[in-house]
C-alpha positions as CSV (number, residue, x, y, z in Angstrom):
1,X,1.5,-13.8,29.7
2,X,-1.4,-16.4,29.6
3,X,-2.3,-16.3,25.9
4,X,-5.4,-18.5,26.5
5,X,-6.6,-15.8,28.4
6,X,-6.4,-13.7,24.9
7,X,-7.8,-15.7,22.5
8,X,-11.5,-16.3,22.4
9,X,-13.8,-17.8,20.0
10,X,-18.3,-16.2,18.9
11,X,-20.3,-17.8,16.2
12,X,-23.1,-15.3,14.9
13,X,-25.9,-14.9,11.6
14,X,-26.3,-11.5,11.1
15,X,-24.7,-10.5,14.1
16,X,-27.1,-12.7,16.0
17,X,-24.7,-14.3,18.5
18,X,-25.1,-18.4,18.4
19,X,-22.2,-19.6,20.4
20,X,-19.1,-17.8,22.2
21,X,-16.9,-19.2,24.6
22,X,-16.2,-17.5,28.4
23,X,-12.7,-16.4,27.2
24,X,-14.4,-14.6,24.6
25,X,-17.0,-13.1,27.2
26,X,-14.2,-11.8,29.8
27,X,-12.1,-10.2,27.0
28,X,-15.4,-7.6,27.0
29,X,-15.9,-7.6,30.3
30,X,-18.2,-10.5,31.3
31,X,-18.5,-12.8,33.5
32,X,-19.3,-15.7,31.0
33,X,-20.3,-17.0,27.9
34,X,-24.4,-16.6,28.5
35,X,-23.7,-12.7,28.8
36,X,-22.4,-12.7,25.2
37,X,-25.2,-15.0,24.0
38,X,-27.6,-12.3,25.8
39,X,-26.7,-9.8,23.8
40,X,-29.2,-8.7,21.2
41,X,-25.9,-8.0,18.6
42,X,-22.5,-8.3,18.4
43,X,-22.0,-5.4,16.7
44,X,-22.8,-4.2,20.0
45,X,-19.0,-4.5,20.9
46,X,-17.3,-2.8,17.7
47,X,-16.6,0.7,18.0
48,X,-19.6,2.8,16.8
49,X,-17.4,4.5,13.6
50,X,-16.5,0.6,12.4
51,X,-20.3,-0.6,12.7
52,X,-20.5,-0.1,9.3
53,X,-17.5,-1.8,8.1
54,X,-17.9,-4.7,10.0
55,X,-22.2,-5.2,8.4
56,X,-20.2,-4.7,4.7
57,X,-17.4,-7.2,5.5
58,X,-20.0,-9.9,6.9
59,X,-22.3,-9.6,3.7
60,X,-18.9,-9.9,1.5
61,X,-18.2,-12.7,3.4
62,X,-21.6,-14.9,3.3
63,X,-22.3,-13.6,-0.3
64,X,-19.0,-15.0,-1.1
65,X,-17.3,-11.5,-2.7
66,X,-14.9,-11.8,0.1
67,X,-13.0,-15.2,1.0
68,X,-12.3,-15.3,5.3
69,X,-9.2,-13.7,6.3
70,X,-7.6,-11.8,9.6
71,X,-8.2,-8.0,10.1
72,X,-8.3,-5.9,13.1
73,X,-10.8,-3.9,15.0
74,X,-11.1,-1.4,17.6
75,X,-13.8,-3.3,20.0
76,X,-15.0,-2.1,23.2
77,X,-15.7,-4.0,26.1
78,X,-18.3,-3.5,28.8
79,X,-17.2,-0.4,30.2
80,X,-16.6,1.3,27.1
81,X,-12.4,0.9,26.9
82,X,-11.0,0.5,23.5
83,X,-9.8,-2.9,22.8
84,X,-7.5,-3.4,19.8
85,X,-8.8,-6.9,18.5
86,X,-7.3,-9.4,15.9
87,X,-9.7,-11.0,14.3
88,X,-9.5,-14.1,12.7
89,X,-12.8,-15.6,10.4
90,X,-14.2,-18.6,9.3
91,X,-17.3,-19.8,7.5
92,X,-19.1,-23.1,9.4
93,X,-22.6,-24.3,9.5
94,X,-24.8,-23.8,12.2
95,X,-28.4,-26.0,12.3
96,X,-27.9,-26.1,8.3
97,X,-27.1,-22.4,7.9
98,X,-23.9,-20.8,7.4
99,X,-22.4,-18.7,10.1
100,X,-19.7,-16.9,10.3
101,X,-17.1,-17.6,13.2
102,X,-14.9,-14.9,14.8
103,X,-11.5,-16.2,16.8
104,X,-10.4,-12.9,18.3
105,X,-6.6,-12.1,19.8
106,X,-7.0,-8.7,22.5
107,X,-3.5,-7.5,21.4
108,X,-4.4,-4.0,23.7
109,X,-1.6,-4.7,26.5
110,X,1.5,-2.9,25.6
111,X,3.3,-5.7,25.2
112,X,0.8,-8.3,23.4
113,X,2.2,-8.7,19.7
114,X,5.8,-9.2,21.3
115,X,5.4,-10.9,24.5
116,X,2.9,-13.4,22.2
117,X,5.7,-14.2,19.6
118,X,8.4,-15.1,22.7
119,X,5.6,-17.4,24.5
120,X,3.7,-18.8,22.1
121,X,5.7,-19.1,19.1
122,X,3.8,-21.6,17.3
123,X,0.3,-20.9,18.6
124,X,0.6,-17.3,17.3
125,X,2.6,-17.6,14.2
126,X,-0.6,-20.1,12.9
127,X,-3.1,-17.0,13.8
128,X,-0.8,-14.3,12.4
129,X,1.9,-15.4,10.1
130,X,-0.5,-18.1,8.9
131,X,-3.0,-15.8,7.6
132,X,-3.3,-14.5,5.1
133,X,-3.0,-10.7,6.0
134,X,0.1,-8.9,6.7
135,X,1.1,-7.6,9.7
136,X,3.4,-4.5,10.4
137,X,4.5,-2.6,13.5
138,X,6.4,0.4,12.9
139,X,7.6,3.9,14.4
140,X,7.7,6.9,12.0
141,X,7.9,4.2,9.4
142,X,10.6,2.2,10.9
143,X,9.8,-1.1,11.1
144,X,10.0,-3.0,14.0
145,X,7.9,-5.7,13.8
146,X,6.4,-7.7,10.7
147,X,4.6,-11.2,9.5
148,X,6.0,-13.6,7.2
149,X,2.7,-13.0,5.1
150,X,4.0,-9.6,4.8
151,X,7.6,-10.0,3.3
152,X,6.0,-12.4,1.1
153,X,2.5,-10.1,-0.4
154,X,5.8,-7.3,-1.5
155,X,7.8,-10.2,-2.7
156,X,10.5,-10.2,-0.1
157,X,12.1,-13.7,0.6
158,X,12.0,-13.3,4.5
159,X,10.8,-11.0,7.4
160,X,14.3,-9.5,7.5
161,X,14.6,-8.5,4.0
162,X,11.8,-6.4,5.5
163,X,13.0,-5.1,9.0
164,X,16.5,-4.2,7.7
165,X,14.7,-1.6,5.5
166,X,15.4,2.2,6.4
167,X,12.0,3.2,6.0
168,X,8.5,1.0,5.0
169,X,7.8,3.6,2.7
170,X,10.4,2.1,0.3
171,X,7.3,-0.3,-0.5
172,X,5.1,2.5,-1.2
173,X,4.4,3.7,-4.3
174,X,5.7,7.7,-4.4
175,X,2.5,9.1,-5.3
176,X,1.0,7.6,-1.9
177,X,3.7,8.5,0.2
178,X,2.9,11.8,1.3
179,X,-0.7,10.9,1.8
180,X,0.5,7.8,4.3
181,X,2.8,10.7,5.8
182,X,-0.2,12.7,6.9
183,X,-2.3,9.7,8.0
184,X,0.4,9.0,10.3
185,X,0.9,12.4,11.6
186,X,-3.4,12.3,11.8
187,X,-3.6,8.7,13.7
188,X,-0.8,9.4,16.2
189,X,-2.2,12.6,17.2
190,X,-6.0,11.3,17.8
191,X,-7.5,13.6,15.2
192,X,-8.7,10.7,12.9
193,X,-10.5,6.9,13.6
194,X,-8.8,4.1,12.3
195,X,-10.6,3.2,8.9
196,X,-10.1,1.1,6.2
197,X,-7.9,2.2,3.1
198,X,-6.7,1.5,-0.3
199,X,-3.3,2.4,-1.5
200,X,-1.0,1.7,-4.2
201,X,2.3,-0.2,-3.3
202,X,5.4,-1.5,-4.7
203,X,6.2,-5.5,-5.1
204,X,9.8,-6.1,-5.1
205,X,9.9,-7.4,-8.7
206,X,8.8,-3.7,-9.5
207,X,5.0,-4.7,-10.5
208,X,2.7,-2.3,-8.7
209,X,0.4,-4.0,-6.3
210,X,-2.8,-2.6,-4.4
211,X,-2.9,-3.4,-0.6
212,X,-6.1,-2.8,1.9
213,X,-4.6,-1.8,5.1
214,X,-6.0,-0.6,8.7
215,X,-3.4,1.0,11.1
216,X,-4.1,1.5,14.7
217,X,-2.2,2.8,17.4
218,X,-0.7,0.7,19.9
219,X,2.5,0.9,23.1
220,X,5.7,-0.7,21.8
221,X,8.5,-0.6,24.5
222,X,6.5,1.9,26.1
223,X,6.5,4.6,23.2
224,X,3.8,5.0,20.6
225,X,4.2,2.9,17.5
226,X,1.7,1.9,14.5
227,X,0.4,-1.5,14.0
228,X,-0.8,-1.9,10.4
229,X,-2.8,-5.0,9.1
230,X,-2.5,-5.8,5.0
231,X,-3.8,-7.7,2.3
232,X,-3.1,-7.9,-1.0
233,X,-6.4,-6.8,-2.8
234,X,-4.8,-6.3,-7.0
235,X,-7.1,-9.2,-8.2
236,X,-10.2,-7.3,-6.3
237,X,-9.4,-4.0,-7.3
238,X,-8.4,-4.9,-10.9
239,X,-11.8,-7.0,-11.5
240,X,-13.6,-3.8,-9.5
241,X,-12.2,-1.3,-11.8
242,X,-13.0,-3.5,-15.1
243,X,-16.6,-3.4,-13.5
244,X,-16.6,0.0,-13.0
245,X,-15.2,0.7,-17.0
246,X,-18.4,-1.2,-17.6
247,X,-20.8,0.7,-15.8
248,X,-19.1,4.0,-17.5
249,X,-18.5,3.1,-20.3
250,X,-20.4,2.8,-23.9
251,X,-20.3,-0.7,-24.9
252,X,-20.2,0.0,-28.6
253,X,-17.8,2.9,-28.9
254,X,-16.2,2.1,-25.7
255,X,-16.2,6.1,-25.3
256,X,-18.0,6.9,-21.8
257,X,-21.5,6.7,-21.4
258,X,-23.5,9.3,-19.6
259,X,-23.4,8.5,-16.4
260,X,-19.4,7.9,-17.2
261,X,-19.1,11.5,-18.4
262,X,-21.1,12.7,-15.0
263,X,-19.4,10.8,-12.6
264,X,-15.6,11.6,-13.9
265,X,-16.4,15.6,-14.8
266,X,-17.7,15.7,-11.4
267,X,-14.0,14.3,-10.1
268,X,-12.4,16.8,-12.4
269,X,-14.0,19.5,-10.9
270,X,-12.5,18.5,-7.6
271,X,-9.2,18.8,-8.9
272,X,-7.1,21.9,-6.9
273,X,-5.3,22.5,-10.1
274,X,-8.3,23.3,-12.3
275,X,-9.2,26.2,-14.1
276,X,-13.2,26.5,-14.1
277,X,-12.9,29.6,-17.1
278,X,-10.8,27.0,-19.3
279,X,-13.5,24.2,-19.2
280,X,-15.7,23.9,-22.7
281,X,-18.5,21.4,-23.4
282,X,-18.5,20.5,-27.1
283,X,-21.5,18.8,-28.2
284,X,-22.1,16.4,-31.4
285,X,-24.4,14.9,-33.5
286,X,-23.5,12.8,-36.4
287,X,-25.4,14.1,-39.9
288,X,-28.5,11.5,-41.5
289,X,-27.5,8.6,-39.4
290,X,-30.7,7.1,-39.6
291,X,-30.6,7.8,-43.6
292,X,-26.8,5.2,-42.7
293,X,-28.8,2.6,-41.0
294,X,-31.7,2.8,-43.7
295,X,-29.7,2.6,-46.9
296,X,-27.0,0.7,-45.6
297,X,-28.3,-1.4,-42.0
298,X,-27.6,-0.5,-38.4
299,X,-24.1,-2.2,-38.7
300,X,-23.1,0.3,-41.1
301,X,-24.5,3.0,-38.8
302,X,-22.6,1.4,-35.5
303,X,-19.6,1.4,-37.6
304,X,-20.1,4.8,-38.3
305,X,-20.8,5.6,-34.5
306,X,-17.5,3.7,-33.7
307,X,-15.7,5.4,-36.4
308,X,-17.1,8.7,-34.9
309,X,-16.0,8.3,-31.5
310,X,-12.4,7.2,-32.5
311,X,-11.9,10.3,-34.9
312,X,-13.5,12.7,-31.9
313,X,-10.7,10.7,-29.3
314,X,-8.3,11.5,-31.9
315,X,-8.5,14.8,-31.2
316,X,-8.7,15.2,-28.2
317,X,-6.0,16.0,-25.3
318,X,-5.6,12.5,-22.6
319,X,-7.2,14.6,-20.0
320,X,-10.5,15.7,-22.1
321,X,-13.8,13.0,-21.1
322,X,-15.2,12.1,-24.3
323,X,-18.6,10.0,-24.2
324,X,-21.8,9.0,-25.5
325,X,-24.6,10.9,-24.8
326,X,-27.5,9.6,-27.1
327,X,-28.1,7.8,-29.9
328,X,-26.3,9.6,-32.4
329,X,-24.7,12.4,-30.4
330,X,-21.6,12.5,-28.6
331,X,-19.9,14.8,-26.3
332,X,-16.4,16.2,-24.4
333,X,-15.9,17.9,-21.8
334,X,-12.3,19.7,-22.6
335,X,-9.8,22.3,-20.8
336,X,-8.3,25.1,-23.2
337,X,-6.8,28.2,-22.5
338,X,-8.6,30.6,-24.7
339,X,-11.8,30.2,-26.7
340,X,-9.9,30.7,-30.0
341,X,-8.0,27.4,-29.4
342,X,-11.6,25.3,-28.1
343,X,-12.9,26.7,-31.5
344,X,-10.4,25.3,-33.1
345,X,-10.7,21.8,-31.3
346,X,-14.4,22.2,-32.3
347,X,-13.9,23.2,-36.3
348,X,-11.0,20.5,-36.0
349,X,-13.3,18.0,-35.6
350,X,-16.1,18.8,-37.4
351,X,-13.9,19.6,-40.5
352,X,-11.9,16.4,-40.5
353,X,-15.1,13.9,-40.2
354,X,-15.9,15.4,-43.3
355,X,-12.5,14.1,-45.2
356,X,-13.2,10.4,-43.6
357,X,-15.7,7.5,-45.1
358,X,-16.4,4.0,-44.3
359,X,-16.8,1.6,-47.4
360,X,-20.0,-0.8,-47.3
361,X,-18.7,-4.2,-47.9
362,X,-20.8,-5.6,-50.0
363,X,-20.8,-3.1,-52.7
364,X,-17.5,-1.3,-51.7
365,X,-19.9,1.9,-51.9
366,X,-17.9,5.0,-50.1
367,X,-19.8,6.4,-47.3
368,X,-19.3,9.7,-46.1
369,X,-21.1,12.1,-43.4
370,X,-20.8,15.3,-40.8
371,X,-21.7,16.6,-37.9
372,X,-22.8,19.5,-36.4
373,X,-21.4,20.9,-33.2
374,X,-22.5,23.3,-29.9
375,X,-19.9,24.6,-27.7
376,X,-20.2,26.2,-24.5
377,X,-17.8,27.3,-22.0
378,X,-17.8,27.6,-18.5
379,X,-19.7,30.9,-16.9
380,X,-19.4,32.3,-13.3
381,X,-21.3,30.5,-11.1
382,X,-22.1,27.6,-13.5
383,X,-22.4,23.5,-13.1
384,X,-21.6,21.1,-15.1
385,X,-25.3,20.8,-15.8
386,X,-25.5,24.6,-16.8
387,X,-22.5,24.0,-18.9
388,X,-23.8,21.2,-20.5
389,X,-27.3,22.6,-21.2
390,X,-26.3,25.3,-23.1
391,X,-23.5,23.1,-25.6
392,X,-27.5,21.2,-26.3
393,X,-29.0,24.5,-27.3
394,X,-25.9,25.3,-29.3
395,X,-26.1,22.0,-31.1
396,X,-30.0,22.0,-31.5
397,X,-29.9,26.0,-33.2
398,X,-26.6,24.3,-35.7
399,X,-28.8,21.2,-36.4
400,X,-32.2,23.5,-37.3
401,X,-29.8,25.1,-39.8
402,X,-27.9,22.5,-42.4
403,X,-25.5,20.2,-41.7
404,X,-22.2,20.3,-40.7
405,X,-22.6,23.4,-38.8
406,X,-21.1,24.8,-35.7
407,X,-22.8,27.1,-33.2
408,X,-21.2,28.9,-29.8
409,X,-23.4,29.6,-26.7
C-alpha cells in the first residue's frame, strides 16, 4: 500500500480552508489542492450528523478548553462515499492568526490499520501510537488490534497485556457494560451514527477512569469488526462536574440551589423505577430570621441557614434533593410510600429544629428558632411545577397562622 497516498495535510480558520495539500484533495475526490481551497467550508466534507461535533471541537480547540489530539471521523468525499478518517490536529499560525491544522489518515480500505502497521511501522506508530488517543479494533469485544497509548491510558504495561484479554469489557466498568453491549449490537447493524460518548472505565490499579470514545465500523480480514478511538478525559470530566456542583449548588449551605433542585427532579422523573404517587414536595421557611440577622448580624442568620440545611439533610433519605429555594426557605423533593410516613418526615423535621440552637459568640447567648412547613404530594397528571406550587400555598396558609406550623395540600 502507498501510505503517502493516505495521509494528507488542510490548514483552515473557522473552517475557512487556507492551505491543503493534493494528497489531501484526492482522498475526497479531487483533482488537486485548488479544489479544496475552492471550497467555501470544510465542513463541507464531514458527514452531515458530525457537523456539529466537529464546529464544538474547533472552538474547544482555539479557545484553549481542549489541547490538540487524534480522533476520527466519518468524512465524505466528492461523490458522497463514507470515508473513515483519522485525524490528527495541530495549532500553527497563519498571517499572525492561529489556525488549526488537520493531518488526516483514510483508514476506509479493509485492510488500512493493518497493512499500515506491516509497511510503515515507524511512520504510523508516530501518527497513532504517538498520540495521545487510544486506539482499539475489536470483534464482539475481542480485541484484535490496539495502540500503545491504549494499554498505557488503563494502566497496562504493553499492548499485549491488552490483546491477550478475553473480552475488552474487562476494562469497563459493570454498570456500562450492558449499555456498550447494545451500542454494539446498534452500530453493527446500521441503526445508529457513530457519535461521540462518555463512559466510565476501569484502570488496572482499580481507580475508575472516564474515557471519551468514538467507534465506527470498519472490514478486518474481510468480516465486520469495530474500531474505537479513546482518550482519557477524568481531569475534564472531574473539573466539569465540580463546575456543574457550582452552578447547582447553594454556595452558603452547599444544599442545591433552584435551578439544582429543577434540573436533578427533572432527571428523577426519568427514572423507569419511579413511583410518581410516592413523590412529596416539602416546603420550609425558617421562623424570624430577619429578627436573627437584626439582633444578632447576618453571620448569625447564615449560620442559622447552614445550620438549617444540615439538620433538614439530616433527615433526609440519600436519594431525596434538598435545596435552597429563597432567602429563608428551603425545600425537598422526597419519595415515601404512604403519606403517614412523609408526615412524619415533615413533623420530624419541623419538631427537631425546635430542640437545636446556635450560641452567639460574643455573648454565648442561646439561639433558638422554627420553621413552618407545606407538603404536597404528587396528583394524577401533575408536574413538578404543580407539585411544587401547591407545597408554596401549604407553607404560605402555616406561615399566616403562628409559627412552627405544618400544613398539607
Amino acid at each position: 500500500m502507498d501510505f503517502d497516498a493516505h495521509y494528507g495535510v488542510v490548514i483552515h480558520q473557522d473552517f475557512i480552508p487556507l492551505y491543503a495539500d493534493d494528497n489531501y484533495a484526492k482522498i475526497f475526490g479531487y483533482n488537486t489542492a485548488q479544489d479544496i481551497l475552492a471550497l467555501k467550508s470544510v465542513l463541507e466534507l464531514i458527514d452531515p450528523e458530525l457537523q456539529d461535533v466537529a464546529t464544538h471541537t474547533y472552538y474547544a480547540l482555539m479557545s484553549g478548553i481542549e489541547k490538540p489530539q487524534v480522533r476520527s471521523y466519518i468524512n465524505r468525499n466528492r461523490l458522497g462515499l463514507k470515508l473513515n478518517i483519522l485525524a490528527i490536529e495541530h495549532i500553527v499560525e497563519w498571517q499572525g492568526r492561529s489556525a488549526l491544522q488537520i493531518t488526516i489518515v483514510d483508514l476506509t480500505e479493509s485492510t488500512t490499520l493493518k497493512q499500515a502497521l506491516v509497511q510503515s511501522e515507524s511512520r504510523y506508530q508516530q501518527l497513532v501510537n504517538g498520540s495521545v488517543q487510544g486506539v482499539l479494533v475489536h470483534r464482539n469485544f475481542s480485541p484484535l488490534y490496539c495502540n500503545q497509548t491504549l494499554a498505557q491510558l488503563f494502566g497496562y504495561p504493553n499492548t499485549q497485556s491488552i490483546m491477550s484479554l478475553a473480552s475488552i469489557l474487562d476494562v469497563i466498568e459493570p454498570s456500562y457494560q450492558e449499555q456498550r453491549l447494545d451500542a454494539n449490537a446498534a452500530l453493527l447493524a446500521n441503526k445508529v451514527k457513530p457519535h461521540p460518548v462518555e463512559i466510565k472505565c476501569l484502570h488496572l490499579s482499580g481507580r475508575i477512569i472516564w474515557v471519551k470514545l468514538i467507534e465506527t465500523v470498519i472490514s478486518w480480514e474481510q468480516q465486520p469488526a469495530i474500531q474505537v478511538t479513546m482518550i482519557d478525559v477524568t481531569e475534564s470530566y472531574l473539573l466539569k462536574d465540580k463546575l456543574d456542583k457550582q452552578i447547582y449548588v447553594d454556595y452558603l449551605t452547599k444544599a442545591l440551589n433552584r435551578r439544582g433542585l429543577i434540573h436533578f427532579s427533572q432527571q428523577l422523573m426519568t427514572h423507569s423505577t419511579l413511583v410518581h404517587e410516592h413523590l412529596y414536595c416539602v416546603l420550609m421557611g425558617i421562623d424570624d430570621l430577619k429578627q436573627i440577622n437584626h439582633l444578632f448580624g447576618h453571620d448569625m442568620g447564615d449560620k442559622a441557614l447552614i445550620h438549617f440545611a444540615q439538620h433538614c439533610q439530616s433527615k433526609l433519605a440519600e436519594t431525596d434533593l434538598i435545596a435552597r429555594w429563597s432567602g429563608d426557605e428551603f425545600i425537598a423533593i422526597i419519595q415515601a410510600s404512604s403519606k403517614n410516613i412523609a408526615l412524619k418526615i415533615a413533623e420530624s423535621i419541623r419538631h427537631s429544629i425546635e430542640h437545636t440552637e446556635l450560641i452567639e459568640p460574643e455573648s454565648g447567648k442561646h439561639i433558638r428558632f422554627s420553621a413552618c412547613v407545606g407538603l404536597s404530594n404528587w396528583q394524577a397528571d401533575d408536574t413538578i411545577d404543580r407539585l411544587i406550587l401547591r407545597a408554596d400555598s401549604a407553607l404560605e396558609q402555616a406561615r399566616s397562622q403562628i409559627t412552627s406550623q405544618l400544613v398539607f395540600a
